[in-house]
C-alpha atoms as an extended CHARMM CRD file, in Angstrom:
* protein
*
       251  EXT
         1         1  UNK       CA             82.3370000000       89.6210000000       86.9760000000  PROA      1               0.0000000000
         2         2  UNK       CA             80.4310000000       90.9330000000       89.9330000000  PROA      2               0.0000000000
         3         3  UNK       CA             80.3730000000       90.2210000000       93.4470000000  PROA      3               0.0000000000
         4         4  UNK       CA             78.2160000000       91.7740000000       96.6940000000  PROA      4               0.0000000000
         5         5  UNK       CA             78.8700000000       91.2650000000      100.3630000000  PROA      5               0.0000000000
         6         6  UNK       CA             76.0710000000       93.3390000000      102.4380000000  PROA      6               0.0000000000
         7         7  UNK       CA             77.1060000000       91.7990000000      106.2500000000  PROA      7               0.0000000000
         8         8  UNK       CA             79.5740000000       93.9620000000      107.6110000000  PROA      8               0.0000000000
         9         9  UNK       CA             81.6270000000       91.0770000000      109.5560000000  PROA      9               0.0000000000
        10        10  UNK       CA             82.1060000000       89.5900000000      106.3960000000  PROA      10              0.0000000000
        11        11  UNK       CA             83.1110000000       93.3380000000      104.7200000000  PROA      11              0.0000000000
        12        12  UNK       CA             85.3860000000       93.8060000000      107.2940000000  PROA      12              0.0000000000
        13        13  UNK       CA             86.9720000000       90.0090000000      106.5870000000  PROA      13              0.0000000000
        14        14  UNK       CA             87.6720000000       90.8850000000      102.7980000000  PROA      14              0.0000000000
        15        15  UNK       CA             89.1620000000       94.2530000000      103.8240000000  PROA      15              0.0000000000
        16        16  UNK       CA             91.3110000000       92.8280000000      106.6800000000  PROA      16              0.0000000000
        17        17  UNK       CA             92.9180000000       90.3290000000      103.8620000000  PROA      17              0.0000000000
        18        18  UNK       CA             93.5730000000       92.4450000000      101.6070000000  PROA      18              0.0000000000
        19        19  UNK       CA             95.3340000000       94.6670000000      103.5660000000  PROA      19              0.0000000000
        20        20  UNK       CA             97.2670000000       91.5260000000      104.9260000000  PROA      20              0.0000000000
        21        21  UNK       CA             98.3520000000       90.6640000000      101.3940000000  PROA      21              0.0000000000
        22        22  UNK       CA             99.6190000000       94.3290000000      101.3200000000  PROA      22              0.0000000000
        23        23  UNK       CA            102.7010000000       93.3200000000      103.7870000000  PROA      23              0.0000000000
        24        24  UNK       CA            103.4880000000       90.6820000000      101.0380000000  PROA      24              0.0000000000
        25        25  UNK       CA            103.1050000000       92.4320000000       97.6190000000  PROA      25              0.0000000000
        26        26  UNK       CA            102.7240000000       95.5490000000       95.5100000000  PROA      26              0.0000000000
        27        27  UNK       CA             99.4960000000       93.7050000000       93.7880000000  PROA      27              0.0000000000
        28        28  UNK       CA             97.1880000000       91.1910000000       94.1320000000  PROA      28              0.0000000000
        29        29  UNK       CA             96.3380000000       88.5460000000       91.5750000000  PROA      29              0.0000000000
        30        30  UNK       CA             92.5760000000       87.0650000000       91.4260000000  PROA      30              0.0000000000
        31        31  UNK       CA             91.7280000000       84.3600000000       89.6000000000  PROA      31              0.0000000000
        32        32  UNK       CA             87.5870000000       83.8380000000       89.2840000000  PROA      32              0.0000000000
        33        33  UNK       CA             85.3980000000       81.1250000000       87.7730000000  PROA      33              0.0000000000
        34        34  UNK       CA             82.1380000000       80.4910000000       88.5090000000  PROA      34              0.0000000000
        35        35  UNK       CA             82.5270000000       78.3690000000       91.5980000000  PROA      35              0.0000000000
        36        36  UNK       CA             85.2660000000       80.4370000000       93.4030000000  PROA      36              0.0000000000
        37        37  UNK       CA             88.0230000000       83.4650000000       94.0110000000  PROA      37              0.0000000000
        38        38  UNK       CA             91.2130000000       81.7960000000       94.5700000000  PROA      38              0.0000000000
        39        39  UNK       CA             94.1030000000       84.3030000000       95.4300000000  PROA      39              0.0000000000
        40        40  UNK       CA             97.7500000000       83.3440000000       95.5770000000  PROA      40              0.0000000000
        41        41  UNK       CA            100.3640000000       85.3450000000       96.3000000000  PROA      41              0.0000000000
        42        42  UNK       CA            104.3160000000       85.2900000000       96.8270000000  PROA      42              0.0000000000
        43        43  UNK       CA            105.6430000000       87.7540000000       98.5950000000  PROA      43              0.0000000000
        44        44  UNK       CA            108.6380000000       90.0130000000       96.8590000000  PROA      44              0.0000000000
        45        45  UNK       CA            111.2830000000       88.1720000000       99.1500000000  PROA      45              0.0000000000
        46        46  UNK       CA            109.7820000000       84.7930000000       98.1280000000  PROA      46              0.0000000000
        47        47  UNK       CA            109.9740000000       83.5510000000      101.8580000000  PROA      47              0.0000000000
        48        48  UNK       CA            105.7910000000       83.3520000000      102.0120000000  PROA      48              0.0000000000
        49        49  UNK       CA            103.2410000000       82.2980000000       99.6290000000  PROA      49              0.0000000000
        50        50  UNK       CA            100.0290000000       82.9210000000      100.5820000000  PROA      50              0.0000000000
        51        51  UNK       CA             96.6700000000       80.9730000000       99.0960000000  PROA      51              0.0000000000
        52        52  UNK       CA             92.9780000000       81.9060000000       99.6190000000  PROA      52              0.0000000000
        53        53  UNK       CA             90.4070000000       80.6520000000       98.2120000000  PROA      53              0.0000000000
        54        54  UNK       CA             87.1440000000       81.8180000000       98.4660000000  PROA      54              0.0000000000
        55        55  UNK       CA             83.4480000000       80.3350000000       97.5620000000  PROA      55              0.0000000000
        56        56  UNK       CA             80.8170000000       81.5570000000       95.3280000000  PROA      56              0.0000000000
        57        57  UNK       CA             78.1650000000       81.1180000000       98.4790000000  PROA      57              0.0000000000
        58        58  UNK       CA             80.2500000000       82.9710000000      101.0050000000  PROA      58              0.0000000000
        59        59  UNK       CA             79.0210000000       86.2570000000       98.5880000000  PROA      59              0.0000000000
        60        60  UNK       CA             75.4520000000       87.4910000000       98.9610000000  PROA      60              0.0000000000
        61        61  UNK       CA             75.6850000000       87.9820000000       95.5180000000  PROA      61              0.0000000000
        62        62  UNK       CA             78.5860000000       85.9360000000       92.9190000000  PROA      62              0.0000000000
        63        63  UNK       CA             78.5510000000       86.1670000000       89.0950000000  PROA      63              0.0000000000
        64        64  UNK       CA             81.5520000000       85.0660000000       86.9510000000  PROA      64              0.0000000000
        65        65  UNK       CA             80.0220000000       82.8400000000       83.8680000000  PROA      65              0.0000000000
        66        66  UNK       CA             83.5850000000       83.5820000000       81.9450000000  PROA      66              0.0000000000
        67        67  UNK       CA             86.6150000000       82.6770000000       84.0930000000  PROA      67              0.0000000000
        68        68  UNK       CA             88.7900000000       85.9620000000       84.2450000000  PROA      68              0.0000000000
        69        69  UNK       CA             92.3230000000       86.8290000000       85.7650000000  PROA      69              0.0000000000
        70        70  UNK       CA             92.8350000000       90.3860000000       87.1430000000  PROA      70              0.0000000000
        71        71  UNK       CA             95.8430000000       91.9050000000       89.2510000000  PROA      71              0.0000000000
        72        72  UNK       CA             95.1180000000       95.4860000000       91.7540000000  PROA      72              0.0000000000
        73        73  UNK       CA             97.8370000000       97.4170000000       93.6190000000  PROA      73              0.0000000000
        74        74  UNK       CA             97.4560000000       96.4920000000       97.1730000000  PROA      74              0.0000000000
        75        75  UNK       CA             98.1310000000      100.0830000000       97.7980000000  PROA      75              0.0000000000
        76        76  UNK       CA             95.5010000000      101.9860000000       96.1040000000  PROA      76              0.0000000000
        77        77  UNK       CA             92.4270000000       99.0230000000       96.7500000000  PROA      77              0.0000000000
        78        78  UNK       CA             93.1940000000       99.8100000000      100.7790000000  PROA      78              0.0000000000
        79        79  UNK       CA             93.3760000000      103.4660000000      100.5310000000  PROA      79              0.0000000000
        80        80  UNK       CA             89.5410000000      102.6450000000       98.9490000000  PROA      80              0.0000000000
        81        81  UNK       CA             88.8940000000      100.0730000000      102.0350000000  PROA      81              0.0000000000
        82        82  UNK       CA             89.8290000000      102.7550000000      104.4410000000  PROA      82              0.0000000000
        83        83  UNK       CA             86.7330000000      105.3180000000      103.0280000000  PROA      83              0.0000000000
        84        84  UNK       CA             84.0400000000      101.6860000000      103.8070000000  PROA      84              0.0000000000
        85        85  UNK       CA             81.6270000000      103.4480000000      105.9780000000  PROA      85              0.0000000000
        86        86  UNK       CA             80.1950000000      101.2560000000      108.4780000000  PROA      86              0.0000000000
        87        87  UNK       CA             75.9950000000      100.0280000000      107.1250000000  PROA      87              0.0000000000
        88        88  UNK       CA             77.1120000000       99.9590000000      103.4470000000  PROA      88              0.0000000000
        89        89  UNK       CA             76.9120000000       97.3860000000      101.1030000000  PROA      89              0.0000000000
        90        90  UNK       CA             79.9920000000       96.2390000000       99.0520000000  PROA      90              0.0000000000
        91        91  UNK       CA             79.4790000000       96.0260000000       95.4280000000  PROA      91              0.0000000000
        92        92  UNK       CA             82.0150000000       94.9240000000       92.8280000000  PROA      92              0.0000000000
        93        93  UNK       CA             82.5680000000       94.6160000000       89.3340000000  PROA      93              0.0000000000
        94        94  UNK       CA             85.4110000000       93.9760000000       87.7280000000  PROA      94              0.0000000000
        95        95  UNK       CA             85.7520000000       94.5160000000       83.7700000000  PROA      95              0.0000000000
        96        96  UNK       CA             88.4320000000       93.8020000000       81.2400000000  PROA      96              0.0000000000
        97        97  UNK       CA             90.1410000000       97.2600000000       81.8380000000  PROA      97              0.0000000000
        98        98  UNK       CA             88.5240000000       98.4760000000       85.5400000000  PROA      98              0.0000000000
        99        99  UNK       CA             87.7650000000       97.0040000000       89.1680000000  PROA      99              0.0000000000
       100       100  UNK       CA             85.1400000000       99.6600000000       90.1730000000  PROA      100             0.0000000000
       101       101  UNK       CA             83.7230000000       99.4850000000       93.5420000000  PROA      101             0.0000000000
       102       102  UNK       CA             80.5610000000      101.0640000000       95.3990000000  PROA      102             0.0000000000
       103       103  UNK       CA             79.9670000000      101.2530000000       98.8810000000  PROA      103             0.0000000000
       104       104  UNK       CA             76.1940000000      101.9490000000       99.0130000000  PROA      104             0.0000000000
       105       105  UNK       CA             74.1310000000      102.5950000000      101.7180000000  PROA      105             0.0000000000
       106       106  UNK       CA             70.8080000000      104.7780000000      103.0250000000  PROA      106             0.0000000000
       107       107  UNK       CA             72.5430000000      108.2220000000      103.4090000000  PROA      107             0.0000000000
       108       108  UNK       CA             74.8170000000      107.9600000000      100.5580000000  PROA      108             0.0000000000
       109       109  UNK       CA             76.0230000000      105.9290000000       97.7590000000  PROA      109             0.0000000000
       110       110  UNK       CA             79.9580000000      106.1270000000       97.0940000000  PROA      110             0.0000000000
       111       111  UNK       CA             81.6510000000      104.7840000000       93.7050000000  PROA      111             0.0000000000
       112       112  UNK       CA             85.1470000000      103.9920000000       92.9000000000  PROA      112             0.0000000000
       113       113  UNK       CA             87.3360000000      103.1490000000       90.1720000000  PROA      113             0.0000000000
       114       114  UNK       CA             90.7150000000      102.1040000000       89.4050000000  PROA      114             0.0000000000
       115       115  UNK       CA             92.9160000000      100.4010000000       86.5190000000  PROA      115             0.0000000000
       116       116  UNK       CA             93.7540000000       97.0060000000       86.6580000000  PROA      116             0.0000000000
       117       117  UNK       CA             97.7220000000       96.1560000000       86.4300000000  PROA      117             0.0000000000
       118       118  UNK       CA             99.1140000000       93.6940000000       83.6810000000  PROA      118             0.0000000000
       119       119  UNK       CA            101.0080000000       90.7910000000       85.3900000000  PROA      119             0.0000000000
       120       120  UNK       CA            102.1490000000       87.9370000000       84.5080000000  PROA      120             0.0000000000
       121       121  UNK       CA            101.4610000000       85.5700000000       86.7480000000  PROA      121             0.0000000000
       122       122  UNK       CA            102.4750000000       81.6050000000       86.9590000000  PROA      122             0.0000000000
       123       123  UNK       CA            100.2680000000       79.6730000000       89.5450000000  PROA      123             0.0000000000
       124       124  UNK       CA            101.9200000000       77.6520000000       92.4570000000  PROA      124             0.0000000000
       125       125  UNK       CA            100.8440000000       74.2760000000       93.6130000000  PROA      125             0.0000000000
       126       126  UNK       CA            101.8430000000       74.3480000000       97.1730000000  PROA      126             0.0000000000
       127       127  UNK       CA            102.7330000000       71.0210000000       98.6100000000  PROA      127             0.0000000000
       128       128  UNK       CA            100.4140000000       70.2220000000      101.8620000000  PROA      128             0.0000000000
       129       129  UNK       CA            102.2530000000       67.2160000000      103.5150000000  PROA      129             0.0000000000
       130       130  UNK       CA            101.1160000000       65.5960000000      106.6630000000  PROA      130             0.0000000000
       131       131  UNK       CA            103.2860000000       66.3360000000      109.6700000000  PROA      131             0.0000000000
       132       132  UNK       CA            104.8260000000       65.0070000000      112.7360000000  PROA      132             0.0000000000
       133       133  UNK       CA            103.7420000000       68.2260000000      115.0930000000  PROA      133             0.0000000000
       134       134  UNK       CA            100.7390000000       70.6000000000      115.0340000000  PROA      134             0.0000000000
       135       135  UNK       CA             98.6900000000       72.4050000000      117.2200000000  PROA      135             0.0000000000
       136       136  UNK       CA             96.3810000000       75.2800000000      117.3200000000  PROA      136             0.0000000000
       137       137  UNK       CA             95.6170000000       78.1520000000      119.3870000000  PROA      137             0.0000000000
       138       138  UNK       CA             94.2320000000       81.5880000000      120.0280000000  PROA      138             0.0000000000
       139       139  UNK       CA             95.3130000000       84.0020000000      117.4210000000  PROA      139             0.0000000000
       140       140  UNK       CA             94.6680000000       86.9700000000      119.4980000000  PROA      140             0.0000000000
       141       141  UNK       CA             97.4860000000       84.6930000000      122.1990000000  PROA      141             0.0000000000
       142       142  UNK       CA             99.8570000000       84.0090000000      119.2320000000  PROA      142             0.0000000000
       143       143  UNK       CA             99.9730000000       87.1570000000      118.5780000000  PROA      143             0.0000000000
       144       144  UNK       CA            100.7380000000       88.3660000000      121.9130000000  PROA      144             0.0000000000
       145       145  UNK       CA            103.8120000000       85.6690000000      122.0930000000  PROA      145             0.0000000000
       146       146  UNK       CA            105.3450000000       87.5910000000      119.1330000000  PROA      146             0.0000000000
       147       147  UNK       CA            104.3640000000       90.7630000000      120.3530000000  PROA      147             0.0000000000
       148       148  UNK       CA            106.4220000000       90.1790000000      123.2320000000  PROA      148             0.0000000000
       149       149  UNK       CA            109.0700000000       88.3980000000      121.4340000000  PROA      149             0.0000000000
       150       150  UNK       CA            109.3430000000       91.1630000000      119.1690000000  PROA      150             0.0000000000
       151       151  UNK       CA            111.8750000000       93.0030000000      121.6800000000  PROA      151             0.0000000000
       152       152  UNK       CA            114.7540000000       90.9220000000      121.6120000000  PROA      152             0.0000000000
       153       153  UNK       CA            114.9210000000       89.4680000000      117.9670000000  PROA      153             0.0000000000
       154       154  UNK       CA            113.5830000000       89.4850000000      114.3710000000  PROA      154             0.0000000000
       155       155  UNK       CA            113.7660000000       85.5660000000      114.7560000000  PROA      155             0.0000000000
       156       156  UNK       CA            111.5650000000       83.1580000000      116.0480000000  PROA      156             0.0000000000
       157       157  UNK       CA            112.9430000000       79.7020000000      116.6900000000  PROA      157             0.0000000000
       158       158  UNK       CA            110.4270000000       77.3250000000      117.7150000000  PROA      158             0.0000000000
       159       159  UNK       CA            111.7720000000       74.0580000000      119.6890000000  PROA      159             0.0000000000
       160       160  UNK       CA            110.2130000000       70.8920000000      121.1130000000  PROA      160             0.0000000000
       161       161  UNK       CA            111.7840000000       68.3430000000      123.2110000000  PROA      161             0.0000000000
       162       162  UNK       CA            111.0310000000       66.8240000000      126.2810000000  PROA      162             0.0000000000
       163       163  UNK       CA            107.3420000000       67.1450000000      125.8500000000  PROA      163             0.0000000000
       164       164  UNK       CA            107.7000000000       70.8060000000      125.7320000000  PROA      164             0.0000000000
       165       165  UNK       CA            107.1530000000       73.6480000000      123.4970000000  PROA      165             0.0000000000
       166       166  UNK       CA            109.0590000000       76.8570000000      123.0540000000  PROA      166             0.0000000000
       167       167  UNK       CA            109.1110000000       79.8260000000      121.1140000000  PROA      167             0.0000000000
       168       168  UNK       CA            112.5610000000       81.5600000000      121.4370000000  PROA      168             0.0000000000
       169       169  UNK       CA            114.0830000000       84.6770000000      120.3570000000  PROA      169             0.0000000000
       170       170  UNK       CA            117.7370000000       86.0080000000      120.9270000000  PROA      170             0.0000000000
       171       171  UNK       CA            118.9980000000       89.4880000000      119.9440000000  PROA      171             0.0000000000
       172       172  UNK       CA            122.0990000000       91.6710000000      121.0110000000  PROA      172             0.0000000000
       173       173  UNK       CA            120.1060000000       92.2980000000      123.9950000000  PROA      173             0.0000000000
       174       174  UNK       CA            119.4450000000       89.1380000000      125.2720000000  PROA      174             0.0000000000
       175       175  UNK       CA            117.5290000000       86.0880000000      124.7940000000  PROA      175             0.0000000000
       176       176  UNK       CA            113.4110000000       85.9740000000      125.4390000000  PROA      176             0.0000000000
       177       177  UNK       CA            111.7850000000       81.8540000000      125.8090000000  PROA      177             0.0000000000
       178       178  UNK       CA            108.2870000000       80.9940000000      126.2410000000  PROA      178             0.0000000000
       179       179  UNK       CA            107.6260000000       77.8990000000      127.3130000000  PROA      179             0.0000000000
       180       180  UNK       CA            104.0120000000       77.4040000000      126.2350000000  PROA      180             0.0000000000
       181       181  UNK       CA            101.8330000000       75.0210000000      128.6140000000  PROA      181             0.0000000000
       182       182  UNK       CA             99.9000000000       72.4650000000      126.8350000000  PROA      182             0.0000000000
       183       183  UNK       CA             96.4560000000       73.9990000000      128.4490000000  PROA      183             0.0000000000
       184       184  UNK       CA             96.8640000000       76.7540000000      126.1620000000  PROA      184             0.0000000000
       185       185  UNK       CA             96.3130000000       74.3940000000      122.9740000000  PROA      185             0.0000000000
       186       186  UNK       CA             93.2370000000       74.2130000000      121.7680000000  PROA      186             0.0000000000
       187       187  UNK       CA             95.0090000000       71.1680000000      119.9720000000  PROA      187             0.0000000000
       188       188  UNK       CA             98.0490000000       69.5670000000      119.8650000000  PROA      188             0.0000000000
       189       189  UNK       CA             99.6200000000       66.6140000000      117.8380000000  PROA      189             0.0000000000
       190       190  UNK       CA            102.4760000000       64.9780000000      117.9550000000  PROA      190             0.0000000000
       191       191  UNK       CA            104.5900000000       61.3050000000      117.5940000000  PROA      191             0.0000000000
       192       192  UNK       CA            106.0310000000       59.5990000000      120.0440000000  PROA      192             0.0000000000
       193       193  UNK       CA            110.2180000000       61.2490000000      121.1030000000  PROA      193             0.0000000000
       194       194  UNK       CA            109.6220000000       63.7510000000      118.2710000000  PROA      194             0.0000000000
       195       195  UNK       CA            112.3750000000       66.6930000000      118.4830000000  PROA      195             0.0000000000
       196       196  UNK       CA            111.5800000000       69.9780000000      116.5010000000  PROA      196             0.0000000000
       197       197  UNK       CA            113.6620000000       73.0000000000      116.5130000000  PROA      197             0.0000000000
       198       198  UNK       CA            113.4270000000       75.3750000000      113.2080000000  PROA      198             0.0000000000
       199       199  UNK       CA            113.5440000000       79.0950000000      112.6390000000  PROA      199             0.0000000000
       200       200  UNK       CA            111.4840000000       81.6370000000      110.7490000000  PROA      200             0.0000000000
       201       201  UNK       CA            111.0560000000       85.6290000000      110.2260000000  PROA      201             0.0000000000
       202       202  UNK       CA            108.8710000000       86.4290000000      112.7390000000  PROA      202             0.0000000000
       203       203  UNK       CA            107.5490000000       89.0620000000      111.2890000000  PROA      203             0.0000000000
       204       204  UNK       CA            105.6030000000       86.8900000000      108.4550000000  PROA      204             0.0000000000
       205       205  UNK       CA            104.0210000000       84.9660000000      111.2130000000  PROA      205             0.0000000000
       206       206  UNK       CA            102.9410000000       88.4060000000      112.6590000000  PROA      206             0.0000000000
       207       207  UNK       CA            101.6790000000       89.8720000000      109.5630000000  PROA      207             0.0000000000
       208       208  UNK       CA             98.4230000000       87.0790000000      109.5240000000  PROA      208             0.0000000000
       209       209  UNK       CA             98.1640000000       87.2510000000      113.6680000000  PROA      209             0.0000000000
       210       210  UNK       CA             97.0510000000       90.5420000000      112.8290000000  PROA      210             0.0000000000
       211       211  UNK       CA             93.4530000000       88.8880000000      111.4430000000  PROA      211             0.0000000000
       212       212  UNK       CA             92.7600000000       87.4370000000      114.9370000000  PROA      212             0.0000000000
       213       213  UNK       CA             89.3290000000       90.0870000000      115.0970000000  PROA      213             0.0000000000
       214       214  UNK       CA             88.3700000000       87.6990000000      112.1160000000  PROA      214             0.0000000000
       215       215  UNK       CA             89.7960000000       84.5620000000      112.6870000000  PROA      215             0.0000000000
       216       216  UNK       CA             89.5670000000       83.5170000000      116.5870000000  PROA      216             0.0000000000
       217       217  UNK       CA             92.0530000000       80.2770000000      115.8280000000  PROA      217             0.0000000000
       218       218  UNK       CA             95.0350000000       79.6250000000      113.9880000000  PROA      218             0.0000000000
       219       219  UNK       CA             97.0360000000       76.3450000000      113.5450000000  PROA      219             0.0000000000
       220       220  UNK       CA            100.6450000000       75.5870000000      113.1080000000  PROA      220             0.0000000000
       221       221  UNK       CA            102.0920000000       72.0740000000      111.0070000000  PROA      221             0.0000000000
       222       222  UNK       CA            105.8270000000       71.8460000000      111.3840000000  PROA      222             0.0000000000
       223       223  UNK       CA            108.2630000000       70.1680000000      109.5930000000  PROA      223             0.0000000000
       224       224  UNK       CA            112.1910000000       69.7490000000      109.2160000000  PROA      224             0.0000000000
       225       225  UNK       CA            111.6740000000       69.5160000000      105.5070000000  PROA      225             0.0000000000
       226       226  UNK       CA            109.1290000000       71.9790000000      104.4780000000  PROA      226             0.0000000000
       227       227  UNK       CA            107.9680000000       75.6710000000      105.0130000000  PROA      227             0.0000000000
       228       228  UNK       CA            105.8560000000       75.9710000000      108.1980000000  PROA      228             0.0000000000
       229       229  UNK       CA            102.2550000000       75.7680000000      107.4860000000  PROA      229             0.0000000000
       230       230  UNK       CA             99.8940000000       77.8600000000      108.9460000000  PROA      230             0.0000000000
       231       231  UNK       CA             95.7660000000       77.9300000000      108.5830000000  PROA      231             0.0000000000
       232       232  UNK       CA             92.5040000000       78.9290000000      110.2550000000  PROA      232             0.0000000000
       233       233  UNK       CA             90.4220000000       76.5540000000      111.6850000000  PROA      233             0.0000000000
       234       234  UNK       CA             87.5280000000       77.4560000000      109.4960000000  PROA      234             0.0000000000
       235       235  UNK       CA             85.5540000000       74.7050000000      108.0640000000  PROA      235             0.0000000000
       236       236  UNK       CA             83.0860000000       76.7270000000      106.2180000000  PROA      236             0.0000000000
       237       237  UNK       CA             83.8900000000       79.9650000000      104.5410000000  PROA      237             0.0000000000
       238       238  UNK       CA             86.9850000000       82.0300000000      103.3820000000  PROA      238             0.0000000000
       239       239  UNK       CA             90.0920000000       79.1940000000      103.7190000000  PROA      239             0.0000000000
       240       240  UNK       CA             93.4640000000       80.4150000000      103.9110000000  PROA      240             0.0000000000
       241       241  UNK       CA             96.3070000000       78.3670000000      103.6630000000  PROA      241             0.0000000000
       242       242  UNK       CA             99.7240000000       80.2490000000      104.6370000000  PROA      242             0.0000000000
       243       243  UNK       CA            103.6220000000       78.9570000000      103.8020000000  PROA      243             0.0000000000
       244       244  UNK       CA            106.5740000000       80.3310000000      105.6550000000  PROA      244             0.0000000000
       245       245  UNK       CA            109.9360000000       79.4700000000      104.0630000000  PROA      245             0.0000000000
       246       246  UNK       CA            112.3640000000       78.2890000000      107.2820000000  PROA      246             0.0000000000
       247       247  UNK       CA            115.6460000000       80.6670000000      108.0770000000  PROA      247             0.0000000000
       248       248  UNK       CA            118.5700000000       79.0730000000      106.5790000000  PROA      248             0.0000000000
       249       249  UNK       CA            121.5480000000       78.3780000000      109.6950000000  PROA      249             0.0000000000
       250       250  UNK       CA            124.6820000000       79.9480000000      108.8720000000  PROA      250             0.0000000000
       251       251  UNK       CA            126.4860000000       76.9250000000      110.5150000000  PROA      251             0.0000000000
């Protein structure tokens, strides 16, 4: 199969996922057909699964006539990312043994390759139920929340009650709460008297606020009986659909 991306935005988007998916796994697992990438992941602790799927037209350039499954090391494809210089065009081609890449531009013209890695790999059907709270925001102000949150705890417990929304964090030094106002939404959903209050690992939810240069909003669905579920609002395009396993109460 073989795939070219020549506008750098969208270079930069591939790279900035991949090395997302590096916080999550040793390798990466594609699985191609002629309409589509679709990438699934779950991480080593098994507390995030991560799927992306994305379409034949989002490439300049997309041919995969067979249907092929191929695994990289995370570590070794962004060592490759990190040499992209900025006015080349990615090129790909992926073989039964090889994933060779190019970066290939007016001054020079760079090639790559490395092996593929033998996995066996069962697919997930993630369960996308509808829920009783959501709401989106800035990534780049999500990100900032945790950022700050960050100095107190590992944990983020997010609560709703009274019509408000709070993201909470207690460590041995103390105890941070944000109470978020509602202009700060760019949407918000809930039922009527709903109560919410789960935790998570905050650092999974600050692993994909770190693609907020890519992705300018992110939305949150919440529910008592399922992992948090987090996507882009991105209608056309790369869609990412992210699962974060809740913290178990030792109560």
């Amino acid at each position: 199969m073989k795939f070219i991306i020549k506008e750098e935005s969208k270079i930069n988007e591939y790279i900035e996922i991949i090395k997302f998916t590096k916080n999550l796994s040793q390798y990466t697992t594609m699985m191609c057909n002629s309409e589509k990438i679709h990438i699934q992941l779950l991480d080593d602790s098994h507390i995030s699964l991560l799927d992306i799927h994305i379409p034949n037209d989002w490439f300049d350039v997309y041919d995969c006539e067979i249907p092929m499954t191929f695994s990289v090391n995370n570590s070794i494809l962004t060592k490759l990312f990190n040499l992209y210089s900025k006015g080349s065009i990615m090129e790909t081609e992926i073989d039964d043994e090889k994933y060779n890449l190019s970066y290939l531009n007016e001054q020079e013209n760079k090639y790559f390759c490395i092996g593929l890695v033998d996995i066996e790999k069962e697919l997930l059907a993630p369960v996308i139920n509808d829920t009783d709270l959501d709401f989106s925001l800035k990534t780049s102000l999500l990100d900032t929340y945790l950022n700050d949150l960050s100095i107190f705890g590992n944990d983020l417990e997010i609560k709703y009650n009274n019509d408000k929304l709070y993201f909470i964090t207690t460590g041995d030094e103390g105890e941070m709460k944000i109470e978020i106002s509602y202009d700060s939404f760019i949407e918000f959903n809930v039922v009527d008297d709903y109560e919410f209050e789960c935790k998570y690992s905050a650092k999974y939810l600050n692993y994909i606020t770190k693609l907020k240069k890519n992705y300018k909003y992110i939305h949150l669905y919440l529910d008592e009986n399922n992992p948090l579920h987090i996507k882009f609002d991105n209608e056309k395009g790369i869609q990412i659909d992210y699962f974060i396993a809740p913290k178990i109460s030792d109560d």
